[in-house]
C-alpha positions in Angstrom: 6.1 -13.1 -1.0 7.0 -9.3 -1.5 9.4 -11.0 -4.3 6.6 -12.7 -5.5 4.8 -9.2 -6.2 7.3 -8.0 -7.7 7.6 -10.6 -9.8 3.9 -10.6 -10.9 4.5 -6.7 -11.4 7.5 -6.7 -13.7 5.6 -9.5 -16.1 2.5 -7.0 -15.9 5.1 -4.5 -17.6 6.7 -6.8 -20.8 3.1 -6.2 -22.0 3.7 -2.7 -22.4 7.0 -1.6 -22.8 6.1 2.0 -22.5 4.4 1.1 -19.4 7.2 -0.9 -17.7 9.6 1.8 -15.8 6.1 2.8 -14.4 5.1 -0.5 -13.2 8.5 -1.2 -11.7 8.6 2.4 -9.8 4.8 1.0 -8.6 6.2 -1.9 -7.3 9.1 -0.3 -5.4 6.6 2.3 -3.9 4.0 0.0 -2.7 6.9 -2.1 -1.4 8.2 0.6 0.2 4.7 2.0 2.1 4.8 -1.3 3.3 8.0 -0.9 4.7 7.2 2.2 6.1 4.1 1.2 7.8 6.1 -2.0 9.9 9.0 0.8 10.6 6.5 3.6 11.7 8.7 5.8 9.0 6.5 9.0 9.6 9.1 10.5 6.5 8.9 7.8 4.4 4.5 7.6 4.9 4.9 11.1 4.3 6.3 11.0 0.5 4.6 8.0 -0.3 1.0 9.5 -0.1 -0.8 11.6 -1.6 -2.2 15.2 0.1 -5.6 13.6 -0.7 -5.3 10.5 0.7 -8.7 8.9 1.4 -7.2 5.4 3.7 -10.1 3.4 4.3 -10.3 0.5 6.6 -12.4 -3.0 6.7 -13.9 -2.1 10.2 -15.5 0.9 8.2 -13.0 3.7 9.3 -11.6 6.0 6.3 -8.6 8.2 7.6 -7.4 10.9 5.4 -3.1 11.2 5.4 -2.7 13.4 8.5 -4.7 10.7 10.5 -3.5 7.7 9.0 0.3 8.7 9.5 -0.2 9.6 13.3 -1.9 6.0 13.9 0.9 4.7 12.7 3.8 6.4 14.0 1.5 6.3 17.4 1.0 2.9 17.4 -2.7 2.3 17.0 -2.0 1.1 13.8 1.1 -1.0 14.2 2.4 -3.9 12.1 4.9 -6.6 12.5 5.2 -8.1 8.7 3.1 -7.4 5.7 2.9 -10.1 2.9 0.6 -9.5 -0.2 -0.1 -12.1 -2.8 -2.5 -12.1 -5.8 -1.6 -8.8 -6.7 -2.6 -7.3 -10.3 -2.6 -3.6 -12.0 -4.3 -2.0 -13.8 -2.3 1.0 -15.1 -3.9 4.3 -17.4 -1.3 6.6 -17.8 -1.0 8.3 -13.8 -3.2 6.2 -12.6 -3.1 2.5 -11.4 -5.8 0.9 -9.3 -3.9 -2.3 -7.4 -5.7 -5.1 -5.6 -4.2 -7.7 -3.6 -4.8 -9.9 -1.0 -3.2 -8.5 2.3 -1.8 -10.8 5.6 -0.3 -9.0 8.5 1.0 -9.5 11.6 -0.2 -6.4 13.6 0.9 -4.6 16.7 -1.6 -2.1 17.9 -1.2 -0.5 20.5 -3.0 -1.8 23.5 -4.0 -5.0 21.7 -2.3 -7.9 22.0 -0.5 -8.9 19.0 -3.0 -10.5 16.1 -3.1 -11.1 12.3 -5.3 -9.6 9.9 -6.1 -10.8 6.1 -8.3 -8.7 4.0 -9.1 -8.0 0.5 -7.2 -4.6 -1.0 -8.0 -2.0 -3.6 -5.4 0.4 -3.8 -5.3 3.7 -6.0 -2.1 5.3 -6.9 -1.2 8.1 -8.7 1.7 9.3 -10.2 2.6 13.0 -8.9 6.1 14.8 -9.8 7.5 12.3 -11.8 6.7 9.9 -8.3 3.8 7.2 -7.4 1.8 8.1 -4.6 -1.2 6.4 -2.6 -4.4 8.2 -3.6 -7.2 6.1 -2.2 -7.3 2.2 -0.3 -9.9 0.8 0.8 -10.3 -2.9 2.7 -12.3 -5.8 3.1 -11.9 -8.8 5.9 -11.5 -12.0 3.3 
């Protein structure tokens, strides 16, 4: 499925040629958070948000960066795979809201292992030449 984002990514870009390095370097970063968040990659987390990360989840918690980066790399927050589907962008020069529809297979820490599929709305913005997270917020589908 992560192919499949990708995918509905790149064909975003041939509308906009100017736009289409952007949406492929979006692609690869939300790609990579998501590998970072299954690894626990406390670096990789760390250069893929932004200082004024607002990380808000569907039970109604909003972390900012510092927080969310320790429940992951502590386990609270802990995930086996990550699949999105329905993904589209919306892109205005640094700026590109993303929404998607988000399954998991988590790992929290003193939980037994679950799944989770919610509704996404990411916001990303592009700092230093680079795309970081900005804002997400989530909803249970």
């Amino acid at each position: 499925m992560r192919i499949c984002a990708i995918a509905l990514l790149w064909i975003a870009a041939l509308t906009s040629s100017a736009q289409s390095k952007d949406v492929l370097a979006l692609a690869e970063a939300i790609e990579r958070l998501n590998q970072a968040m299954i690894d626990a990659n406390q670096i990789a987390l760390q250069e893929l948000t932004s200082p004024q990360l607002s990380y808000g989840h569907s039970s109604g918690l909003v972390e900012d960066k510092d927080t969310f980066i320790a429940a992951i790399v502590g386990g609270q927050s802990g995930f086996r795979a990550i699949d999105l589907t329905d993904q589209s962008v919306i892109m205005d020069k640094h700026v590109a809201i993303v929404r998607h529809k988000f399954v998991a297979q988590t790992n929290n820490r003193d939980q037994p292992p679950g799944q989770v599929s919610l509704a996404v709305m990411q916001v990303w913005r592009k700092e230093n030449g680079k795309w970081h997270l900005l804002a997400r917020q989530a909803t249970r589908i």
